[in-house]
DRENPA-3360 file (N, C-alpha, C; in nm, 2 decimals, always signed):
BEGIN
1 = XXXXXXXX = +0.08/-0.12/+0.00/+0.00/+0.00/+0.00/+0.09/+0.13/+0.00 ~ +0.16/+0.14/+0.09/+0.29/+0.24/+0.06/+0.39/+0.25/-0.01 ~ +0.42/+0.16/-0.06/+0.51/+0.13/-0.16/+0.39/+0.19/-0.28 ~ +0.28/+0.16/-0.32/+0.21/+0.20/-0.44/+0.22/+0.39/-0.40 ~ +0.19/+0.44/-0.30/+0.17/+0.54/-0.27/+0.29/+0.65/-0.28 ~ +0.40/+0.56/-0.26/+0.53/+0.64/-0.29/+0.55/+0.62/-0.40 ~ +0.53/+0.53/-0.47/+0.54/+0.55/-0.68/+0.44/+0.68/-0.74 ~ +0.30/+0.73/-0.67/+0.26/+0.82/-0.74/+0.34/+0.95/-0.69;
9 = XXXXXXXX = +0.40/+0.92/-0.59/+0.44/+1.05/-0.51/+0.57/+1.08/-0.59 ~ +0.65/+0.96/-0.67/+0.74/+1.01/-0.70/+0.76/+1.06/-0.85 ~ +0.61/+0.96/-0.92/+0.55/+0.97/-1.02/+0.51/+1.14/-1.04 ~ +0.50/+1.21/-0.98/+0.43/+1.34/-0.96/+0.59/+1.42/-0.94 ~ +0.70/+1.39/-0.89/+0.81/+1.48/-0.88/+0.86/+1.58/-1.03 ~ +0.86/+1.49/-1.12/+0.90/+1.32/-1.14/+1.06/+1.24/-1.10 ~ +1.05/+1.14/-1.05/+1.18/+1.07/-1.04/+1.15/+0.93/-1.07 ~ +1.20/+0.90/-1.20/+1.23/+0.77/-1.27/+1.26/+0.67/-1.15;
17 = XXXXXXXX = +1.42/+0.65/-1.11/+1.46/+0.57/-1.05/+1.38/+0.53/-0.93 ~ +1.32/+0.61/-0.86/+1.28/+0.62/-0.73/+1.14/+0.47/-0.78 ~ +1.06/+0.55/-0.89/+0.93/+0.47/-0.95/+0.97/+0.35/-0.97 ~ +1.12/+0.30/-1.04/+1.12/+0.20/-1.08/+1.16/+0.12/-0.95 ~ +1.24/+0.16/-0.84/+1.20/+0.11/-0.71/+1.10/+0.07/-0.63 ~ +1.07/+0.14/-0.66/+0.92/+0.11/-0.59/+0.85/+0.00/-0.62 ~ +0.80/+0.01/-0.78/+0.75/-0.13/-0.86/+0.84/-0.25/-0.83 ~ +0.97/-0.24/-0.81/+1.04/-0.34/-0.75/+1.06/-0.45/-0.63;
25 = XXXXXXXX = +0.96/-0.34/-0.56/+0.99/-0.33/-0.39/+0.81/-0.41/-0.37 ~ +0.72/-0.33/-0.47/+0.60/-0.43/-0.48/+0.63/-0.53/-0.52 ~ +0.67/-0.57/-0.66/+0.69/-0.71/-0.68/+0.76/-0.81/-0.61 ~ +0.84/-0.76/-0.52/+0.89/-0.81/-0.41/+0.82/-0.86/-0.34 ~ +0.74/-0.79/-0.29/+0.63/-0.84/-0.16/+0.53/-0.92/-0.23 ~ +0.51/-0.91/-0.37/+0.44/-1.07/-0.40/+0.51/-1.14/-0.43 ~ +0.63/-1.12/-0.43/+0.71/-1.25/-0.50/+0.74/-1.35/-0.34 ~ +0.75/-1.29/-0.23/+0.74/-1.33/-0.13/+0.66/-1.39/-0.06;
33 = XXXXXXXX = +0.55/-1.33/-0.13/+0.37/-1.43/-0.09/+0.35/-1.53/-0.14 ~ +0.46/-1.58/-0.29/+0.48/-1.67/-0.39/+0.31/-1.61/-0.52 ~ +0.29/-1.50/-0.48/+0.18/-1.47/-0.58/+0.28/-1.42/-0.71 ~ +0.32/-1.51/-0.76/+0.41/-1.46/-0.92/+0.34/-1.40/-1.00 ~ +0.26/-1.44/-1.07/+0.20/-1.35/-1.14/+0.17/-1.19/-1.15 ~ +0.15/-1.16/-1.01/+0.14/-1.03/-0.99/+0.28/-0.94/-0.97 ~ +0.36/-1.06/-0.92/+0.53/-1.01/-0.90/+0.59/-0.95/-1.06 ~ +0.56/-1.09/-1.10/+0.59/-1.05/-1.24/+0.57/-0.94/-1.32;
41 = XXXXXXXX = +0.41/-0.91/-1.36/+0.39/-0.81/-1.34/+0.44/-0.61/-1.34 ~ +0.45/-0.64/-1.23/+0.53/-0.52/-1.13/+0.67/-0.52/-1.21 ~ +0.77/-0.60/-1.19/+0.93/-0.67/-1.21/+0.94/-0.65/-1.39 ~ +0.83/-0.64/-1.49/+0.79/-0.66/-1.60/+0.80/-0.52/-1.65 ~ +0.70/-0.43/-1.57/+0.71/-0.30/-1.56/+0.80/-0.17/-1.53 ~ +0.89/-0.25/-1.48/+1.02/-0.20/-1.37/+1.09/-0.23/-1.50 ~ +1.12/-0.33/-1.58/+1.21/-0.33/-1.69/+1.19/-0.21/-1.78 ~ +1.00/-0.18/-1.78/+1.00/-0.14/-1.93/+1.04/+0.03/-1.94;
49 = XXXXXXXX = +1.05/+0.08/-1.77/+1.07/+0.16/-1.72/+1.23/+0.22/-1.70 ~ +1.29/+0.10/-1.69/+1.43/+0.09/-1.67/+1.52/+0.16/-1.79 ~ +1.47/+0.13/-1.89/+1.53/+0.14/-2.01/+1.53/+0.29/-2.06 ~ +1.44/+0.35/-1.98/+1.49/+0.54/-1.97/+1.63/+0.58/-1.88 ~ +1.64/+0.52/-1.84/+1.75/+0.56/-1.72/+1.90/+0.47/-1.80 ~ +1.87/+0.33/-1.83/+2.02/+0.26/-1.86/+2.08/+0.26/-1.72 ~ +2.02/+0.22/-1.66/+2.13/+0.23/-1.48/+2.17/+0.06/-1.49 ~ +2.28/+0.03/-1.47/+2.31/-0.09/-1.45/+2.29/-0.16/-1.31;
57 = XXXXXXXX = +2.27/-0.12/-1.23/+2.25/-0.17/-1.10/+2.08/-0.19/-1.07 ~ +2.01/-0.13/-1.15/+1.89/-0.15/-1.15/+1.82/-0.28/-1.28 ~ +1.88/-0.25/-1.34/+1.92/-0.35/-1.45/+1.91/-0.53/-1.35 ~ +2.03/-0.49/-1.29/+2.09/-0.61/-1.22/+1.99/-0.66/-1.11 ~ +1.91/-0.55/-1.02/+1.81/-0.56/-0.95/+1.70/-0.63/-1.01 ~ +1.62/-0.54/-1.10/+1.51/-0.59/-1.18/+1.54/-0.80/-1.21 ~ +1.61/-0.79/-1.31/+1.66/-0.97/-1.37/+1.68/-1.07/-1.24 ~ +1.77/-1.07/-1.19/+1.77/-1.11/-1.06/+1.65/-1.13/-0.99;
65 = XXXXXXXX = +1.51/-1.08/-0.98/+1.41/-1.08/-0.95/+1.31/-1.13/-1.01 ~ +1.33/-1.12/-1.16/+1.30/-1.20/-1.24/+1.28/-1.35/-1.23 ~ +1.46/-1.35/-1.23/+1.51/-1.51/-1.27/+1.47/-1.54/-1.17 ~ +1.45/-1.52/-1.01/+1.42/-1.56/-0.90/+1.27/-1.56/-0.91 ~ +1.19/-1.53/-0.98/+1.04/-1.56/-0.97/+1.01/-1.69/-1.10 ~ +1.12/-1.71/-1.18/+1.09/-1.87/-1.27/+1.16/-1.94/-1.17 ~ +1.26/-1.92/-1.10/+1.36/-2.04/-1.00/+1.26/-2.11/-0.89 ~ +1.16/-1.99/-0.87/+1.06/-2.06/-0.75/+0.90/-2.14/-0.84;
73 = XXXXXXXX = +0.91/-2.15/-0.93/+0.84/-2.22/-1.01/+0.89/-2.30/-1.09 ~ +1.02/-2.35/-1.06/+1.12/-2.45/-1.13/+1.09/-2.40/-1.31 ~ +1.12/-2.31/-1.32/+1.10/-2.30/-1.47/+1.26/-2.25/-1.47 ~ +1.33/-2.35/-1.46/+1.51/-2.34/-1.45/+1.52/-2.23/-1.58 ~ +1.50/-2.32/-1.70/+1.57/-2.23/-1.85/+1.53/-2.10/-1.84 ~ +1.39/-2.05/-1.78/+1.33/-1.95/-1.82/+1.43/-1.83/-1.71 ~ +1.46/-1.85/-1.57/+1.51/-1.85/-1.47/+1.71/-1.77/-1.53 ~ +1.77/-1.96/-1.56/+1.90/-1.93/-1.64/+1.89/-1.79/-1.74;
81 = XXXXXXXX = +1.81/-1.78/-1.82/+1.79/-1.67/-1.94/+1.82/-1.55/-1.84 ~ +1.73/-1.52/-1.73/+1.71/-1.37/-1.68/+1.88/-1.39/-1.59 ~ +1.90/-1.49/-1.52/+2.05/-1.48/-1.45/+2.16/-1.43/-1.50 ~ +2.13/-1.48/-1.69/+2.29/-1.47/-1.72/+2.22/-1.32/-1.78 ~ +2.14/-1.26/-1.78/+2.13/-1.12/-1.86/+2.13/-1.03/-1.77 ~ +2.20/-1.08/-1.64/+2.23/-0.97/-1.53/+2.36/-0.90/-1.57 ~ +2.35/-0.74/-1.57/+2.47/-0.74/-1.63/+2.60/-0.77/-1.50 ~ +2.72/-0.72/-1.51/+2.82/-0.71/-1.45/+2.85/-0.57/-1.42;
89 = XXXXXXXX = +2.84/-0.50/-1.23/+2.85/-0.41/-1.23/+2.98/-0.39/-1.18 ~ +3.05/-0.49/-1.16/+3.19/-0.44/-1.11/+3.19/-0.38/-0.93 ~ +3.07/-0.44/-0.91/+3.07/-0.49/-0.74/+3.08/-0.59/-0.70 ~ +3.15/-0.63/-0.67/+3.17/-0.76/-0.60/+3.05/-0.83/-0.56 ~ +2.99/-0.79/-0.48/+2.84/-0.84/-0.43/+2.76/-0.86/-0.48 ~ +2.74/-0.76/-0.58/+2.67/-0.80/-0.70/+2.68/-0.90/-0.75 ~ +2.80/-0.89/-0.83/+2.84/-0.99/-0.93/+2.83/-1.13/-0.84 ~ +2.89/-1.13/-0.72/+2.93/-1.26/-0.69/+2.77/-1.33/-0.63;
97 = XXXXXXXX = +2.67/-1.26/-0.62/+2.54/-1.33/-0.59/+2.48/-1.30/-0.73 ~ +2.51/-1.29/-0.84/+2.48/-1.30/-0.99/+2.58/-1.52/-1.01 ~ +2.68/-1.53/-1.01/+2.71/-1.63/-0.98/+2.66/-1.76/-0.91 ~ +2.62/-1.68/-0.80/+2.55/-1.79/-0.69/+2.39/-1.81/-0.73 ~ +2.33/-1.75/-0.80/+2.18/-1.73/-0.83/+2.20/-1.86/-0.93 ~ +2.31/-1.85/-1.01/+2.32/-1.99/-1.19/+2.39/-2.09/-1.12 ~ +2.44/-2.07/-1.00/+2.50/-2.20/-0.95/+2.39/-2.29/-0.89 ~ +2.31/-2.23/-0.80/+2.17/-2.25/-0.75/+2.08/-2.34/-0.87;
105 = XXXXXXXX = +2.07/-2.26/-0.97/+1.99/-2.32/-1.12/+2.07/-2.44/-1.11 ~ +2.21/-2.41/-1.13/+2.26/-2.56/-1.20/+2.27/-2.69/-1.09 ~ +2.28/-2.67/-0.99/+2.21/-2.79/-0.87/+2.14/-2.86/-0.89 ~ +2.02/-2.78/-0.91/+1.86/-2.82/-0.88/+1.82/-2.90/-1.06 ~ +1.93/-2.89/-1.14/+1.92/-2.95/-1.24/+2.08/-3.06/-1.28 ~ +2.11/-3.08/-1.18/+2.23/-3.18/-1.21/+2.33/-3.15/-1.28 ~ +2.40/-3.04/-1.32/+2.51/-2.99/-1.38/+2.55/-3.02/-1.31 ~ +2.62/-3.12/-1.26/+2.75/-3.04/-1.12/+2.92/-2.93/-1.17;
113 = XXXXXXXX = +2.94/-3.02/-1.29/+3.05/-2.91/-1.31/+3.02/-2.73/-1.35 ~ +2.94/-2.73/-1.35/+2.87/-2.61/-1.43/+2.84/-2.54/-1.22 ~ +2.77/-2.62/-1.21/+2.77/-2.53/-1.06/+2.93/-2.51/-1.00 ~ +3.05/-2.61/-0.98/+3.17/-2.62/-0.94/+3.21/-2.42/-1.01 ~ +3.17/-2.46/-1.16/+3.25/-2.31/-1.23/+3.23/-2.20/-1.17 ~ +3.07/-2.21/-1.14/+3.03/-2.09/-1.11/+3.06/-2.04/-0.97 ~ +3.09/-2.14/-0.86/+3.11/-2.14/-0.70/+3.20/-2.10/-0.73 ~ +3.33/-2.14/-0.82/+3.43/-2.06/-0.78/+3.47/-1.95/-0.88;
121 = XXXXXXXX = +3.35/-1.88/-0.89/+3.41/-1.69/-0.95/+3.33/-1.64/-0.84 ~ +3.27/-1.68/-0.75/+3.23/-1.64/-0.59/+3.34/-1.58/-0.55 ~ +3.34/-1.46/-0.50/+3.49/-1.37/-0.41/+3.44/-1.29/-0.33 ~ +3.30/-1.30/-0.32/+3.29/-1.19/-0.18/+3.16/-1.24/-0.12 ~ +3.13/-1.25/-0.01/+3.00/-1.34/+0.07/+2.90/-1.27/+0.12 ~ +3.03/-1.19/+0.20/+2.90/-1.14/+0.33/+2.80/-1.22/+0.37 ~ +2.66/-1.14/+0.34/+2.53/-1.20/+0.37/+2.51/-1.36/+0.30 ~ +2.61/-1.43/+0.21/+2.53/-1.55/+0.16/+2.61/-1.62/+0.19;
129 = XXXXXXXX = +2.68/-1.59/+0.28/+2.81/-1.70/+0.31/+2.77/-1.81/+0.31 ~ +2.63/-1.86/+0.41/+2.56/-2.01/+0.42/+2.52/-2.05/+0.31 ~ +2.46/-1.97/+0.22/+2.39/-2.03/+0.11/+2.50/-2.07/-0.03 ~ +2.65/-2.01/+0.00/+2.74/-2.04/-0.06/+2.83/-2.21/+0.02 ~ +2.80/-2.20/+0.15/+2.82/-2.33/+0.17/+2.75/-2.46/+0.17 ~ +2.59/-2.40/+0.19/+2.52/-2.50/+0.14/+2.53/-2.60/+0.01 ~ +2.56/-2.50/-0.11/+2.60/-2.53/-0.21/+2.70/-2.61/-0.28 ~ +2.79/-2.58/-0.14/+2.93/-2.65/-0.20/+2.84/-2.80/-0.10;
137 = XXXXXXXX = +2.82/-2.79/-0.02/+2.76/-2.90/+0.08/+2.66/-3.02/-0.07 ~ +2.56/-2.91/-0.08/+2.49/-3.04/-0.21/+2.58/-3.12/-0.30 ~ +2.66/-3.01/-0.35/+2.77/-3.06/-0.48/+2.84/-3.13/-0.40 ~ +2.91/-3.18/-0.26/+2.97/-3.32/-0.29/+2.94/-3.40/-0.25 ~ +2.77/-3.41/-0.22/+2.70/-3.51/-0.16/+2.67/-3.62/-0.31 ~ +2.67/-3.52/-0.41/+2.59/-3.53/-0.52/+2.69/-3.62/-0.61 ~ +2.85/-3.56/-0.59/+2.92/-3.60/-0.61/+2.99/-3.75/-0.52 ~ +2.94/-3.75/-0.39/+2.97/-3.88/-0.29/+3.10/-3.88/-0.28;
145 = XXXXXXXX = +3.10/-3.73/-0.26/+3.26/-3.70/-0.17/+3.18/-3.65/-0.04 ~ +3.17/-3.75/+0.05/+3.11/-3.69/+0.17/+3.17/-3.63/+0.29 ~ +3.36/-3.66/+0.27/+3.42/-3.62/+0.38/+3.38/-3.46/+0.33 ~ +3.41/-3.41/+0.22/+3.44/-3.28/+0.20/+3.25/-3.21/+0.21 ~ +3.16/-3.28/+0.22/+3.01/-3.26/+0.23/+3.04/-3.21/+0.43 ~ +3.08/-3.29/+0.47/+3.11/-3.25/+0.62/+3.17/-3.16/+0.64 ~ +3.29/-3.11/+0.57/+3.34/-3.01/+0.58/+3.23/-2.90/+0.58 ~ +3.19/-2.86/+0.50/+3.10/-2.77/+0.48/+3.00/-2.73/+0.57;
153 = XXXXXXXX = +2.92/-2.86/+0.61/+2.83/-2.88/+0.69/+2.87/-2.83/+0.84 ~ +2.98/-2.84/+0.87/+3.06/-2.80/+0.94/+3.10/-2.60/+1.00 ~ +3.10/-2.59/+0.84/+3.12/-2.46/+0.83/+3.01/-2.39/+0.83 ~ +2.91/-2.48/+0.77/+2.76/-2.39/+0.76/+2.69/-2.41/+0.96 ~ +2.76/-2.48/+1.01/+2.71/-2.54/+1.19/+2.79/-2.36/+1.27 ~ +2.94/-2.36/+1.23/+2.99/-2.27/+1.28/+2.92/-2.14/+1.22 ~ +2.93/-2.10/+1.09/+2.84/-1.99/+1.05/+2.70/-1.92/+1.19 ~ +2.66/-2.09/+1.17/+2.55/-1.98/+1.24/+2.55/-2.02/+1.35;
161 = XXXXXXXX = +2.67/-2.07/+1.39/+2.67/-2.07/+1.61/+2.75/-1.93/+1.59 ~ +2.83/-1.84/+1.54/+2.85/-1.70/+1.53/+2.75/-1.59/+1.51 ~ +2.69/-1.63/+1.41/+2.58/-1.53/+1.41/+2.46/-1.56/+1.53 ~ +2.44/-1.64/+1.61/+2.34/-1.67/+1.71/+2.44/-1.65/+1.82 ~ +2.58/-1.64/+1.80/+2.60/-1.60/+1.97/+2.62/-1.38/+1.92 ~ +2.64/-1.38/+1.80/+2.65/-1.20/+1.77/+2.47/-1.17/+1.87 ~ +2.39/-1.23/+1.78/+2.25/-1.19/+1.83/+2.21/-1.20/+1.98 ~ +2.36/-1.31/+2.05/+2.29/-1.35/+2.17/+2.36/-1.18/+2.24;
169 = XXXXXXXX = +2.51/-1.18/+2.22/+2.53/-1.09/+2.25/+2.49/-0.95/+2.24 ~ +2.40/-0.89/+2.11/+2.36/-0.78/+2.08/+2.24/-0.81/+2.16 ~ +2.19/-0.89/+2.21/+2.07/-0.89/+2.29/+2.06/-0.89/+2.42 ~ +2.15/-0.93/+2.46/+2.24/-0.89/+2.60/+2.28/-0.75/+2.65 ~ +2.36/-0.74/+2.55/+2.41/-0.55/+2.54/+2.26/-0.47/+2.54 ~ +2.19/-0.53/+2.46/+2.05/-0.47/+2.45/+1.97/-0.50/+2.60 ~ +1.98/-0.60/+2.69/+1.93/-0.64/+2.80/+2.00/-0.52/+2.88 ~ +2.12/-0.52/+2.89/+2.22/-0.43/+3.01/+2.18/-0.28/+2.94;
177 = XXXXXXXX = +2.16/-0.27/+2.86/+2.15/-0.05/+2.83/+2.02/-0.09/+2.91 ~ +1.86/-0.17/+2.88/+1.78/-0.17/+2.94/+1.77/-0.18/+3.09 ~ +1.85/-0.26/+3.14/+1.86/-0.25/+3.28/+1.92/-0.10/+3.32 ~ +2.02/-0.08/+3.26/+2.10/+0.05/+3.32/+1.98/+0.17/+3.29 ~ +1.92/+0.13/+3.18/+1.80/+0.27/+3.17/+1.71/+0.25/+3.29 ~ +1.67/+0.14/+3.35/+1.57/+0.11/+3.38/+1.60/+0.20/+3.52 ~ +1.77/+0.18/+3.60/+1.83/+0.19/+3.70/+1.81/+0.36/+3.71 ~ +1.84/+0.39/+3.59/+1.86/+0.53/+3.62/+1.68/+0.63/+3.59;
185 = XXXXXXXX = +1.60/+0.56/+3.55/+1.45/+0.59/+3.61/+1.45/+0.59/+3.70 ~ +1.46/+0.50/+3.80/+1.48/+0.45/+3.91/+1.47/+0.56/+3.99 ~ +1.61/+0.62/+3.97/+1.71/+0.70/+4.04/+1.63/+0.85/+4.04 ~ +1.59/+0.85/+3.92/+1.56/+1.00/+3.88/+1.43/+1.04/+3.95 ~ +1.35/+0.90/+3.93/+1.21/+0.91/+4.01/+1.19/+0.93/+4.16 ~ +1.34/+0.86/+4.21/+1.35/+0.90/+4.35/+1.43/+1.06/+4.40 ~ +1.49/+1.08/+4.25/+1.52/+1.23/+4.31/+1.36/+1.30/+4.28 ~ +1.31/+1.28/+4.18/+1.19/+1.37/+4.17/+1.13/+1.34/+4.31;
193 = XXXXXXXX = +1.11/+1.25/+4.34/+1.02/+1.24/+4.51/+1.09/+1.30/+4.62 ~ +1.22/+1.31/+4.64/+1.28/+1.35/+4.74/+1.22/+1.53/+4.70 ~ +1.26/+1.57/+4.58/+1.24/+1.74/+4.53/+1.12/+1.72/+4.54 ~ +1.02/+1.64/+4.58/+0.86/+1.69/+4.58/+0.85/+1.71/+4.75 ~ +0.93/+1.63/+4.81/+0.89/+1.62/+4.93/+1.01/+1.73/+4.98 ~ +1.12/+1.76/+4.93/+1.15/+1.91/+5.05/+1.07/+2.00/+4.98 ~ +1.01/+2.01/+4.84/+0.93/+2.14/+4.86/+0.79/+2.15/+4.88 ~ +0.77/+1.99/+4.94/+0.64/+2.04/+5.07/+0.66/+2.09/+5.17;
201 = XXXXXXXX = +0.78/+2.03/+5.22/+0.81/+2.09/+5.35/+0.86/+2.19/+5.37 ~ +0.90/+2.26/+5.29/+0.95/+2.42/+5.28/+0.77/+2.49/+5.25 ~ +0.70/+2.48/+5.15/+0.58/+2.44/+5.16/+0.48/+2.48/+5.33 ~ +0.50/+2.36/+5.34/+0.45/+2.39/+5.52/+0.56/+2.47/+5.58 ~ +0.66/+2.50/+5.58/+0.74/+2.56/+5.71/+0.66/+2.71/+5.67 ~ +0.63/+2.74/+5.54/+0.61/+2.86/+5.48/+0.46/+2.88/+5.51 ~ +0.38/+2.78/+5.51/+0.24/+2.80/+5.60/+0.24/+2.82/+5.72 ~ +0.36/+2.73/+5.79/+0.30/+2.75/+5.96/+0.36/+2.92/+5.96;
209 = XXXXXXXX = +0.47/+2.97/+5.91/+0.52/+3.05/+5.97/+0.43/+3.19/+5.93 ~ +0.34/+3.21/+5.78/+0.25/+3.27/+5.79/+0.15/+3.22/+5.90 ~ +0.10/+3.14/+5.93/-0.03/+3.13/+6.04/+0.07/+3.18/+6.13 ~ +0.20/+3.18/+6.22/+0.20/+3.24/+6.32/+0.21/+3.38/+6.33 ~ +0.27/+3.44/+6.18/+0.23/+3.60/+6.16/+0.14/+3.67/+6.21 ~ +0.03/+3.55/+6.12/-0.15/+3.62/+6.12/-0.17/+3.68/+6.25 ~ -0.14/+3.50/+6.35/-0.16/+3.51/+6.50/-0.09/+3.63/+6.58 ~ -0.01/+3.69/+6.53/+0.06/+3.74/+6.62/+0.03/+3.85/+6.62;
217 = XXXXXXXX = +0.01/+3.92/+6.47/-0.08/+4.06/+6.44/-0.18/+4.04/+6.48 ~ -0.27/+3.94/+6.45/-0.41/+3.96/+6.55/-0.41/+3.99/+6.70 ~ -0.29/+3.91/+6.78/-0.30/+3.91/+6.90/-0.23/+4.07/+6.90 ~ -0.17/+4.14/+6.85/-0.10/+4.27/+6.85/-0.21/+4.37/+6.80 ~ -0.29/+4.33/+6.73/-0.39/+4.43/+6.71/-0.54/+4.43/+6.80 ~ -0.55/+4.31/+6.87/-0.64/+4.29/+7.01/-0.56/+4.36/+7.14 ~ -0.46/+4.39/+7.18/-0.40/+4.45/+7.21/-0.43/+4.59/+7.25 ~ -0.36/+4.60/+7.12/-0.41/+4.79/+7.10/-0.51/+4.80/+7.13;
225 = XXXXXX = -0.57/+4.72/+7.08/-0.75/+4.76/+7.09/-0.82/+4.78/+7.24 ~ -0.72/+4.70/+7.34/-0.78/+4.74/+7.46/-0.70/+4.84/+7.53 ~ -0.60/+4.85/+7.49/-0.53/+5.00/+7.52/-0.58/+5.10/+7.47 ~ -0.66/+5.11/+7.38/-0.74/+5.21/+7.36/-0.85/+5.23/+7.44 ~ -0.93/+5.10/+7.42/-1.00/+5.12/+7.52/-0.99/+5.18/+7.66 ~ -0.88/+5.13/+7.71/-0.85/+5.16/+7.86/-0.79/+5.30/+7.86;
% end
């Protein structure tokens, strides 16, 4: 719904790129509901769009999104076609999950040499490190090299006892700021109660000491009053 609503908003600027994001960023969210058709669609539109600008990173975005909407409907060739027409932006990340996307295809279709090629022009991971070792994990099951299948399995075991103790620890650090915030409410609440209670009692010292004024002028003006009389 907001994603549609930021396409007319940007539609109305106008900004191309921003629009052709957008339609991206929808097709996305159906491509995630597995409603393809309507991903398509969107991803379809984003090309036809694309081709005012020539941006190669959008290029690379769009196909990749593509190919990944025939890969989840096993329509491999249709899939391969949009992978290899990703261009090459000369990002590492890019490119190297453009790689892993046709290695993926050639798995799930028994190439194994053709996946081996493609795992290794892989040079940078980051975020796909597991799904880069999973991969090597299939290929040597496939191939019934199982010591080197353990390896991997291995690697993919460590991967994510790191990333689950990073979260244990960002969740911890996130436990201790919340305690220490909690400590110093605490603290603050009990200075506000202490500042509420001396300035009652300054408060009262400042009432009684007017009531004994009052009293005292009254009793000084009853006074007079019978020295006059007398």
């Amino acid at each position: 719904c907001y994603y549609k609503q930021a396409y007319k908003a940007f539609s109305n600027i106008p900004d191309n790129s921003n629009c052709i994001l957008c339609q991206v960023n929808i097709g996305t969210n159906f491509l995630s509901k597995s409603v393809f058709d309507s991903a398509l669609v969107y991803f379809n539109h984003a090309e036809q769009m694309v081709k005012k600008t020539n941006n190669t990173l959008l290029y690379s975005t769009i196909y990749r999104n593509i190919g990944s909407v025939y890969l989840k409907q096993k329509k491999y060739k249709d899939a391969l076609t949009y992978f290899h027409k990703v261009p090459l932006t000369n990002i590492d990340v890019y490119d190297s999950n453009k790689w892993l996307l046709i290695a993926n295809v050639f798995i799930k279709t028994n190439k194994n040499d053709s996946v081996r090629y493609y795992l290794q022009k892989v040079n940078s991971l980051t975020e796909m490190t597991e799904n880069y070792y999973l991969l090597w994990l299939k290929l040597h099951k496939k191939e019934g090299n199982y010591e080197e299948a353990l390896t991997y399995a291995q690697k993919i075991i460590d991967k994510t006892d790191s990333i689950n103790k990073r979260n244990f620890e960002i969740s911890f650090a996130g436990l201790e700021k919340k305690y220490k915030y909690q400590g110093l409410q605490i603290t603050n609440q009990n200075l506000t109660i202490k500042n509420k209670q001396r300035g009652l009692l300054l408060l009262f010292a400042l009432l009684s000491l007017t009531v004994l004024i009052v009293v005292f002028l009254y009793w000084r003006l009853k006074a007079r009053e019978k020295e006059l009389e007398y």
